[in-house]
N, C-alpha and C positions, 0 to 999 in steps of 0.2 A: 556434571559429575562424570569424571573417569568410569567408563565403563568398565575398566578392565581391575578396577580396586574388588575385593574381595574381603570379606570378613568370614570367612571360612572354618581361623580359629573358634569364632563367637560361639558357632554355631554346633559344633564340633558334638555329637551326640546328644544336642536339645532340640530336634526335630523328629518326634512321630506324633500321630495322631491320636486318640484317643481310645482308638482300640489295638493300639502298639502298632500301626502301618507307617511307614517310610516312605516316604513320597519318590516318586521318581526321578532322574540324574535333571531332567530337563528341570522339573517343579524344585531340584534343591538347587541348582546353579543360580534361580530368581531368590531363592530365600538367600543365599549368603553375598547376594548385592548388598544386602541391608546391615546396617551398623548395629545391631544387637542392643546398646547402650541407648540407642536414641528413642527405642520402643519402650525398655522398663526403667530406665536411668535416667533419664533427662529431666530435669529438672522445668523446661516449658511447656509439658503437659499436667496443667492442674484440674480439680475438679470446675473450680469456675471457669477456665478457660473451656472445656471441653461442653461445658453447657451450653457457655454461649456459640459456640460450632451448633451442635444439635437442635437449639431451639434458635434459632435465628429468624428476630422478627420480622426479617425481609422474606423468609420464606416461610412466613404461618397462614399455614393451614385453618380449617373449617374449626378443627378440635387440636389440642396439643397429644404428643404421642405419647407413651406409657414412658415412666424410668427405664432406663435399660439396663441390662445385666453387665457383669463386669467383662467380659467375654466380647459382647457388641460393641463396650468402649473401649478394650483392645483392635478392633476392629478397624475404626473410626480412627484410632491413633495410627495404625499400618498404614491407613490410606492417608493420613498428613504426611507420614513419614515417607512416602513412597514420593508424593506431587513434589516434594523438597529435593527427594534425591534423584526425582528425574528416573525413577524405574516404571518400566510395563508390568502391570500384573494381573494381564491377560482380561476375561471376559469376568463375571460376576461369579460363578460356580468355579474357576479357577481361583481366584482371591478367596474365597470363602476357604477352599483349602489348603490354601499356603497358612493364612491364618491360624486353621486349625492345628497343622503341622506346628506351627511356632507355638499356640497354646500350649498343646500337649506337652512341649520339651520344655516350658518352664517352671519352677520350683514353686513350693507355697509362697513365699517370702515375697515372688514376683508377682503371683497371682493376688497376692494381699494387697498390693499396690492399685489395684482396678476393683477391685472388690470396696478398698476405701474410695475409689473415684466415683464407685457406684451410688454408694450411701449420701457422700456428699452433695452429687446430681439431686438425687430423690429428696434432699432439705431443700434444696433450690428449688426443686419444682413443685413442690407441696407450698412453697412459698409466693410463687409466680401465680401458681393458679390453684388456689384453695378449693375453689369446687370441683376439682376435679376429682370423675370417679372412672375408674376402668371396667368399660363395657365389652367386651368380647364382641363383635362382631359375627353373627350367626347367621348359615345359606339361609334362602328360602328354605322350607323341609315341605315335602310335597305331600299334601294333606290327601286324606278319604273320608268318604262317607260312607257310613256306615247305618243299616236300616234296623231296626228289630223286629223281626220275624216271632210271630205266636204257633203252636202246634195248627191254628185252622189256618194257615197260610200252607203250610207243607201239606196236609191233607188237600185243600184246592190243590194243588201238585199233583201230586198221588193219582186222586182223581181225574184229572186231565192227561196222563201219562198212560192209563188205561182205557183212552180211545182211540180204538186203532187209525182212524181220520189222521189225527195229530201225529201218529209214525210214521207217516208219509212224509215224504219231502215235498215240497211245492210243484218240480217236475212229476212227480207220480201223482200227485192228487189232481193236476191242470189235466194227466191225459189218462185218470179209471176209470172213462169212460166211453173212452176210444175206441170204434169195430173190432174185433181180433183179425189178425192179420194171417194171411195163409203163406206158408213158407212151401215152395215145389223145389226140391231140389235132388235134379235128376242123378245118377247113377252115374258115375264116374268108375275109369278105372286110371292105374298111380301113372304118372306121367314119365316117361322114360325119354330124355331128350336128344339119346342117338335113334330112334324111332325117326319112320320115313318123313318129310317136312309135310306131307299133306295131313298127317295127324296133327290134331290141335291140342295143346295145353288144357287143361280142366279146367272148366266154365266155373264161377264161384255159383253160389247157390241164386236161385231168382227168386226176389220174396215180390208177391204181388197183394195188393190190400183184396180180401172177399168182396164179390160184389154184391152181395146179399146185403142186406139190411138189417141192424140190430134185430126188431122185434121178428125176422124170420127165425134165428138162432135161436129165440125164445119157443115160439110155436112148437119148433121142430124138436128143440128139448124133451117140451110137454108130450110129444107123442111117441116121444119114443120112450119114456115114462110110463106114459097108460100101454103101451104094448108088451114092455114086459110084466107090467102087473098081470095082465090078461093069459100069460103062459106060463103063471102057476095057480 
């Protein structure tokens, strides 16, 4: 096919989309390759022919597909019409919208033509395969479990939430019972770093563990208890 033929007139304000958009110069220079007549006019696109394209027993499937709408065998006609004419029509989401652009710019009278191709399919294939029924194909749906809880479940709650044990965190309860630890930390004064270089920057604090023994802390406690009792 002359790549340089143009049906330009065809097409001549029957191109937008469905929400009134206009394809761009690149996406309308592909649509007016196409000969306009050979999409709604032609006379070798019937409903029997177009079925046997779709359901071709060379390439059947597990399950046969649904009827299609009239829209999807416009579709299916573009891309015969296209392999004939020797046009490119780019990737999958491209073709989807040249197509649509040409939908939208056709009249009822046109769209009536695929709409009757539609109906006709759907006698064929109610006819082909009688027990066929249309099952939607549904994701997994990601399930829960779910318990049911009584008031003496939340009260066990309640109750455990009112031991102070349990408000600890693993690290605090492993070490409340730990020596206490004696922090010395000497008397500094602010560092001032234009000061002579034999001055020293301030030592951080020294912490050194008591080396007393738990049960001395206790004793000494207790006595220093009974001695202020004693002095009133």
């Amino acid at each position: 096919m002359n790549e340089h033929v143009s049906f330009g007139h065809q097409w001549y304000n029957k191109v937008f989309s469905k929400d009134k958009q206009l394809p761009c110069h690149e996406e309308y220079q592909i649509i007016i390759k196409f000969d306009r007549d050979s999409l709604f006019y032609s006379p070798k696109y019937t409903g029997e022919f177009l079925f046997q394209k779709l359901y071709d027993d060379s390439k059947k499937s597990s399950k046969p597909s649904r009827p299609p709408n009239a829209f999807f065998i416009f579709r299916t006609v573009l891309g015969l019409v296209a392999k004939d004419m020797c046009i490119s029509v780019g990737d999958g989401i491209t073709f989807s919208k040249l197509a649509g652009f040409m939908w939208g710019g056709a009249n009822d009278a046109e769209k009536d033509i695929y709409h009757s191709f539609s109906d006709e399919i759907k006698i064929l294939h109610d006819a082909k395969y009688p027990n066929y029924k249309y099952k939607p194909e549904r994701s997994n749906s990601v399930r829960y479990n779910f318990s049911n809880k009584t008031a003496k479940d939340y009260e066990k709650v309640e109750i455990q939430t009112h031991d102070p044990w349990i408000n600890l965190n693993p690290f605090q309860q492993s070490n409340s019972n730990i020596p206490s630890i004696a922090v010395n930390c000497p008397q500094i004064g602010e560092y001032d770093p234009n000061m002579s270089q034999s001055v020293r920057p301030p030592e951080y604090p020294i912490i050194a563990r008591d080396p007393s023994s738990p049960s001395l802390h206790v004793i000494e406690g207790v006595h220093n208890i009974m001695t202020y009792n004693e002095t009133f």
